[in-house]
Structure formats: C-alpha cells, structure tokens
Backbone as numpy.savetxt, mean C-alpha at the origin, in Angstrom:
# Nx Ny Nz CAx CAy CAz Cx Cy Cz
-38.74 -34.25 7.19 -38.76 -32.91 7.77 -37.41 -32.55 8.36
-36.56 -33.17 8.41 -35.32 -33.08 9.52 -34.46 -33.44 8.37
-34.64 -33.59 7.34 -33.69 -33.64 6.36 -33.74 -31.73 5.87
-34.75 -31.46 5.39 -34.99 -30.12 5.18 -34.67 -29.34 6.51
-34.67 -29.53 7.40 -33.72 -28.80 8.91 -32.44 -28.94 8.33
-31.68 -29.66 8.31 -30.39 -30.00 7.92 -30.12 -29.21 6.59
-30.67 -29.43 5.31 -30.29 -28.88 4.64 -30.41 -27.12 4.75
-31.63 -26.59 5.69 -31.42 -25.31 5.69 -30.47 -24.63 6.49
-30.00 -25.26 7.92 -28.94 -25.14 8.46 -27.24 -25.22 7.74
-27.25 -26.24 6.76 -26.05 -26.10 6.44 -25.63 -25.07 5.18
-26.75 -24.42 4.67 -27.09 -23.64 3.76 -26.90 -22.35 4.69
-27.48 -21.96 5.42 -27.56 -21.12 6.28 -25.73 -20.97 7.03
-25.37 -21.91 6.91 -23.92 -22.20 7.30 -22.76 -21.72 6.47
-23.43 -22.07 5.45 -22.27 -21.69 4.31 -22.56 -19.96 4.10
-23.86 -19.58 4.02 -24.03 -18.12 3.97 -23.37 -17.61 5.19
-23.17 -17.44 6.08 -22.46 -17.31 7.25 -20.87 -16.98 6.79
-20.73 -18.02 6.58 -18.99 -18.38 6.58 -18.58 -17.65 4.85
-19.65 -17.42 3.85 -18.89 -16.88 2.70 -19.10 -15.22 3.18
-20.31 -14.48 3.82 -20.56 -13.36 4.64 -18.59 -13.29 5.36
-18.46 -14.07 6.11 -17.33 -13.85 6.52 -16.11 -14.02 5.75
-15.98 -14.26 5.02 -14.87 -14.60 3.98 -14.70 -13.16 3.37
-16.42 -12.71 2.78 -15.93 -11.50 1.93 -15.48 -10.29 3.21
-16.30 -10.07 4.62 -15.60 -9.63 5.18 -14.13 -8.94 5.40
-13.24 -10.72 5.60 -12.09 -10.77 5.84 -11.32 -10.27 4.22
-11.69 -10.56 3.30 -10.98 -9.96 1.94 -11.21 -8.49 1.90
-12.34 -7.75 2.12 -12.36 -6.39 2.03 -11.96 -5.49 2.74
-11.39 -6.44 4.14 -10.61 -5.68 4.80 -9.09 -5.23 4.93
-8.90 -6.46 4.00 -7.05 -6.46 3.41 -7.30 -5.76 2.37
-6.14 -5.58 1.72 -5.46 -5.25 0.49 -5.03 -6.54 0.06
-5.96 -6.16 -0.91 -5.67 -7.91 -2.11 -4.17 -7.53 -3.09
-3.74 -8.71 -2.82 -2.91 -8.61 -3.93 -2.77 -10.14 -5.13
-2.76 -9.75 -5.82 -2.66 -10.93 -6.76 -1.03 -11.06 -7.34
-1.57 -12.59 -7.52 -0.44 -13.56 -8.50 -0.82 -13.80 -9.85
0.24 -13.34 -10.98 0.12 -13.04 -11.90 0.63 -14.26 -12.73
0.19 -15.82 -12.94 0.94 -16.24 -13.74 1.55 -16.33 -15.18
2.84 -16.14 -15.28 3.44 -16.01 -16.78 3.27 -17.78 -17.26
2.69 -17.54 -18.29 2.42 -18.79 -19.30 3.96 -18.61 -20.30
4.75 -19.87 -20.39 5.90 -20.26 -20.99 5.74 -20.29 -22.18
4.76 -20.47 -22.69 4.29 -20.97 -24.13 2.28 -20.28 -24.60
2.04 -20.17 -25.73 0.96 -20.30 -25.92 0.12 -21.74 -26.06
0.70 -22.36 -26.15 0.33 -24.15 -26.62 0.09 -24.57 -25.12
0.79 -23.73 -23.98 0.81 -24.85 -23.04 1.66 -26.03 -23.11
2.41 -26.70 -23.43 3.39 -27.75 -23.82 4.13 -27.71 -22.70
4.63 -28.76 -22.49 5.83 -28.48 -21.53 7.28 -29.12 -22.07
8.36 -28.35 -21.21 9.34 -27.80 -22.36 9.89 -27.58 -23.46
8.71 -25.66 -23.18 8.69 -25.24 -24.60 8.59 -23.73 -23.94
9.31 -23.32 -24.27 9.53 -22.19 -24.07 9.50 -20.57 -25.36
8.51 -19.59 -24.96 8.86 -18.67 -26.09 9.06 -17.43 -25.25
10.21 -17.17 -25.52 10.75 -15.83 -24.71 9.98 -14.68 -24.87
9.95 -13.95 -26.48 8.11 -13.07 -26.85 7.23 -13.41 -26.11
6.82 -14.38 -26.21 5.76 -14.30 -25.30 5.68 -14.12 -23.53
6.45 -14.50 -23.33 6.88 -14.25 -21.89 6.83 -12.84 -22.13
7.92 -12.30 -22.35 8.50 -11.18 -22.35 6.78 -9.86 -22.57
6.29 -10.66 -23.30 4.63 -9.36 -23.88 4.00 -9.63 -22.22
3.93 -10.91 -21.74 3.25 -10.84 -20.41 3.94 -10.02 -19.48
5.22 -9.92 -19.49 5.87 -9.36 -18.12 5.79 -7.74 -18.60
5.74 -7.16 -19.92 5.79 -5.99 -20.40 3.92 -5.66 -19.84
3.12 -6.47 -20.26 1.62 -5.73 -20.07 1.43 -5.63 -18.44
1.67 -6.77 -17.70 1.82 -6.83 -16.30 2.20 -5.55 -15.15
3.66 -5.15 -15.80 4.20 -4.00 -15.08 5.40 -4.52 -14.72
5.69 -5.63 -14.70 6.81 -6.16 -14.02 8.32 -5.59 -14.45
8.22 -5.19 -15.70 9.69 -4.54 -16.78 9.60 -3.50 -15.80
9.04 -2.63 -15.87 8.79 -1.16 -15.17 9.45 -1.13 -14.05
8.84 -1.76 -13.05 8.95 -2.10 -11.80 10.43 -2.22 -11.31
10.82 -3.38 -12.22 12.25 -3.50 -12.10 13.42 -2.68 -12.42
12.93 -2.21 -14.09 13.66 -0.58 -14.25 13.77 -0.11 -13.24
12.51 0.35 -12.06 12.69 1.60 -11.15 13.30 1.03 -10.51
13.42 0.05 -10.33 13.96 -0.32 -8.81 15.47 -0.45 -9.07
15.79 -0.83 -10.39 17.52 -1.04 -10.40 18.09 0.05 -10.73
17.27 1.74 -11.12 17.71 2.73 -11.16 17.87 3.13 -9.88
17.37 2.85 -9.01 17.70 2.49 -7.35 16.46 3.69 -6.66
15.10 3.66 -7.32 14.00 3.45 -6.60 13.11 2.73 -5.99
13.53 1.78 -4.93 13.13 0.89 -4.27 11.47 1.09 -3.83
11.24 1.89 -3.66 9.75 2.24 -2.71 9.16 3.30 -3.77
7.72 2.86 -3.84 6.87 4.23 -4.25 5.61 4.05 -3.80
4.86 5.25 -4.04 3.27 5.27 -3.35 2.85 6.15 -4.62
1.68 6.04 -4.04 0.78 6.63 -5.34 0.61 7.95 -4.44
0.07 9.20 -5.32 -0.11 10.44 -4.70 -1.15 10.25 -3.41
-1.94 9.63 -3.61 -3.18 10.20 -2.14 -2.58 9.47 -1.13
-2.11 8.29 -1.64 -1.44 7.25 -0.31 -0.48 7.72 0.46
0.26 8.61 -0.53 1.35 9.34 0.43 1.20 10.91 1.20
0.05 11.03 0.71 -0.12 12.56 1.48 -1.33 11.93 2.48
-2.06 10.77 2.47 -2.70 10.56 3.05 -1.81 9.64 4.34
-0.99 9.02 4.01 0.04 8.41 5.02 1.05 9.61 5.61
1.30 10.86 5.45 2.67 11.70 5.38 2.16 13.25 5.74
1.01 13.08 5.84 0.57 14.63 5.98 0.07 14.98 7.40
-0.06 14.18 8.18 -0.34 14.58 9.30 1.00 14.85 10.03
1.98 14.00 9.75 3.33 14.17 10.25 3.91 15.41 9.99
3.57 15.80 8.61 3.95 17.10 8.39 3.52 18.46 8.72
2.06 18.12 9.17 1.24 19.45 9.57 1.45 19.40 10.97
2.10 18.01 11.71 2.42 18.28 13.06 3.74 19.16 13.53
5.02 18.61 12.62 5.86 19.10 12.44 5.94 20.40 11.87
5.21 21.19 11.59 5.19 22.24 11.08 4.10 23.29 11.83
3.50 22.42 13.14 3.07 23.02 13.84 1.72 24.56 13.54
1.18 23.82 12.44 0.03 24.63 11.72 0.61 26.37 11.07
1.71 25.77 10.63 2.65 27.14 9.99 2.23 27.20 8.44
2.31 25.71 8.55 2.52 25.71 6.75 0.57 24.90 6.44
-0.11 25.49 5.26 -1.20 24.94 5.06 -1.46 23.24 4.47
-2.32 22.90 4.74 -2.56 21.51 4.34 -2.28 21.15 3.39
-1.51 20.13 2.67 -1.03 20.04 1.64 -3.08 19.12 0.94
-2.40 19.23 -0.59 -4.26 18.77 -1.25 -4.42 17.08 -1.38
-4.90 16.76 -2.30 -5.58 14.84 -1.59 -4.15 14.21 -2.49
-3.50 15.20 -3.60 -2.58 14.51 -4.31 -0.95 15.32 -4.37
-0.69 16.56 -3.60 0.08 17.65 -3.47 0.81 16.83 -2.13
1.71 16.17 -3.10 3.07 15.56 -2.17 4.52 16.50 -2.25
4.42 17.47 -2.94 5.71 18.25 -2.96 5.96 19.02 -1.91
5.22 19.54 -0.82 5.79 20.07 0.52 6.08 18.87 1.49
5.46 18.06 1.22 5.94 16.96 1.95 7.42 16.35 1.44
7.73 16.20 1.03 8.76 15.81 0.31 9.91 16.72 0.32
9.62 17.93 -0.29 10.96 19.30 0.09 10.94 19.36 1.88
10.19 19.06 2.80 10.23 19.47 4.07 10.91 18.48 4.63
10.94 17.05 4.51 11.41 15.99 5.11 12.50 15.64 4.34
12.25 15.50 3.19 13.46 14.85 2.34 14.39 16.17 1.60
15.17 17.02 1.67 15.44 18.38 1.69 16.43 17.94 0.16
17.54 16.81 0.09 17.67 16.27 -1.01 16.80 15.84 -1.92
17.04 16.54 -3.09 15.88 16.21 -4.25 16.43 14.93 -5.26
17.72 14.33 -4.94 18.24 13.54 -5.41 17.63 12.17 -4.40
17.23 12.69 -3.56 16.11 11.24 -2.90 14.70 10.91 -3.08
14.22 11.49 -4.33 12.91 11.45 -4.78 12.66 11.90 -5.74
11.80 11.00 -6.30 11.15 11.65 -7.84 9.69 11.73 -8.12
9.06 12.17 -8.48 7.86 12.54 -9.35 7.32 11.70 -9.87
6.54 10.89 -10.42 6.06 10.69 -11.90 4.93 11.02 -12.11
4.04 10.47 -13.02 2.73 11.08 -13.57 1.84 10.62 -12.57
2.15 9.41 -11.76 0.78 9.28 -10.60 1.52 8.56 -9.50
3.17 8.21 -9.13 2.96 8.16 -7.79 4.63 8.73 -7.73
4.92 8.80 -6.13 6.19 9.17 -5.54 7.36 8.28 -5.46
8.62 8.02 -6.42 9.65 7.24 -5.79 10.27 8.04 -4.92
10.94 6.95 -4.08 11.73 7.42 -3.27 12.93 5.85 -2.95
14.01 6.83 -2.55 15.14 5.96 -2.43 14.86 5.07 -1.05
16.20 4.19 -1.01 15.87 3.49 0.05 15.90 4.09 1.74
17.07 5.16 1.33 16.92 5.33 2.70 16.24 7.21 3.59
16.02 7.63 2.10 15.16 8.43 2.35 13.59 8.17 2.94
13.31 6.43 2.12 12.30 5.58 2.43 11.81 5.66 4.17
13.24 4.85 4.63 13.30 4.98 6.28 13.23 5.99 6.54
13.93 7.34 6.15 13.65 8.44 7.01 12.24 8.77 7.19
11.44 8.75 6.40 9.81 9.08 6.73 9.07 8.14 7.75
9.59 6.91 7.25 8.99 5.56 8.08 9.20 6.02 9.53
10.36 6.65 10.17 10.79 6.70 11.50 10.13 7.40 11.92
9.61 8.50 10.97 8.77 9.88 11.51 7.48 9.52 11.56
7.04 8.51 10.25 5.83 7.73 10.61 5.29 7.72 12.25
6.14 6.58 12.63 6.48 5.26 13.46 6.76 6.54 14.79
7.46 7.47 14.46 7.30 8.01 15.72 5.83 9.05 16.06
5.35 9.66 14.94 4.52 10.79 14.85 3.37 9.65 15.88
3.14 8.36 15.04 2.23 7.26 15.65 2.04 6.94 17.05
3.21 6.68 17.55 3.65 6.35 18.45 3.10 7.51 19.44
3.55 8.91 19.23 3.07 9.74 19.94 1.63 10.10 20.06
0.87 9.75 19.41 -0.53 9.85 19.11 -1.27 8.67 20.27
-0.60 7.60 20.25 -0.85 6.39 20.77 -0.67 7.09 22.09
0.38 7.57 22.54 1.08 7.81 24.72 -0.20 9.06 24.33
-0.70 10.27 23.85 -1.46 10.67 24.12 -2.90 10.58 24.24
-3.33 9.71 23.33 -4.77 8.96 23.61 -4.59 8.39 24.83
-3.66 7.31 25.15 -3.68 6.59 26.79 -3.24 7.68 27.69
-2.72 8.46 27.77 -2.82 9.64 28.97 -4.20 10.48 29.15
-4.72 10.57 28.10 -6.29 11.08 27.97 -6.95 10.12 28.81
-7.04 8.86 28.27 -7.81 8.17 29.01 -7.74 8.05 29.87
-6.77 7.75 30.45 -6.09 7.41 32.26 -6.75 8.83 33.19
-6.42 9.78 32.31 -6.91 11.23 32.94 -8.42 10.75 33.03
-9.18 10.47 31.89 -10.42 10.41 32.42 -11.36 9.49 33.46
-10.72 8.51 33.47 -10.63 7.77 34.14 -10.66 7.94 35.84
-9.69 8.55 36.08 -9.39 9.20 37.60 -10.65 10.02 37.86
C-alpha cells in the first residue's frame, strides 16, 4: 500500500514540475537552434558545401545576413513594431495624429525617424539601421520610464 503512495506521489510530482516547465516556456519567447548537418551520410570529415549551403538558404540565415551587411542590423515584424512604438507616438503627438492600424508602421517611422535612408519596408517586417535603431529604443526606454514615475506617484497619492 505505501508503495502505491509513493508511486502516486512521485507521479503527481512529475505532473507538477512538467505543469511548470510548460508554464515557464510559454512565457518566453522560444527560440531555436538550427543544426547545419556537414554531410548527408553523416561521416565525419566530410564535408558538402550544397548541402550546407540548401540548409542555410531554407533556414533564413543567407537573408539575414544579406540584410544585415547591407547595414540593416535590426528588424521587427509589422504588429511588433506598432505594437512596441505606438504608444510612444500617440504620446508624442499628444492625440493630434490618429492611431496608427495593428500593421501601419509608416507614421511611426516618418515621425521619429524623419530620414528615410534609416529604414525600409519589406513585405512583412521593418528594417531599420543601427542607429536609428537606438533612437526609438531611447524613446522606448524613456516613454517607459515615464509611465513607471507616474503609476508610483498615483499610488503614493493614494495612499496618503
């Protein structure tokens, strides 16, 4: 009888702890590791450049690097960036200008980044250069920041 205690407890244990596992994964942003296979055989040293080369082409990795050595360091996908960039902008604009839409990053972009040689377009997300990059980040980081001293002055007020 105390063997079957034991086994339902440690059963009960493991449901627990994988409950918490998926938790902790769904709350990050997963990212994966993509390994490139050297060979189809598997062999070791043996190398086929085609084949490499078809993995790093299906992957994204060619791409990636294109943009980045054309000297687009940073990009976001459309919602990420109007969803990261739009409150900054509707603050800064002090309810003048209307809400930009879930994928309408171009007022954001002409308003902050006024050089159009610091950003580009593509079919589904925003490059941007490196240091046009920082300029938003600061406005981020400050828009945040200010959000933060006004929630704790609220509170303190209510508080009293």
């Amino acid at each position: 009888a105390t063997r079957q205690a034991d086994k339902r407890s440690l059963g009960a244990q493991f449901k627990m702890q994988l409950t918490e596992l998926v938790k902790l994964i769904e709350s990050g942003r997963a990212h994966y590791v993509r390994c490139v296979k050297p060979n189809q055989l598997r062999k070791h040293h043996t190398f086929e450049a085609g084949s490499v080369l078809r993995q790093l082409r299906c992957s994204g990795v060619t791409e990636t690097v294109r943009a980045r050595k054309a000297g687009w360091p940073v990009s976001h996908g459309f919602a990420e960036f109007v969803l990261r960039y739009s409150e900054v902008y509707m603050k800064c604009n002090r309810g003048k200008a209307k809400r930009p839409g879930e994928t309408d990053c171009l007022p954001i972009l002409q308003y902050f980044l006024k050089d159009e040689q610091q950003w580009r377009l593509g079919h589904t997300k925003v490059f941007v250069r490196d240091g046009a990059s920082s300029l938003l980040e600061e406005k981020y980081k400050t828009y945040r920041l200010e959000c933060k001293l006004l929630l704790q002055a609220r509170a303190k007020a209510s508080l009293q």
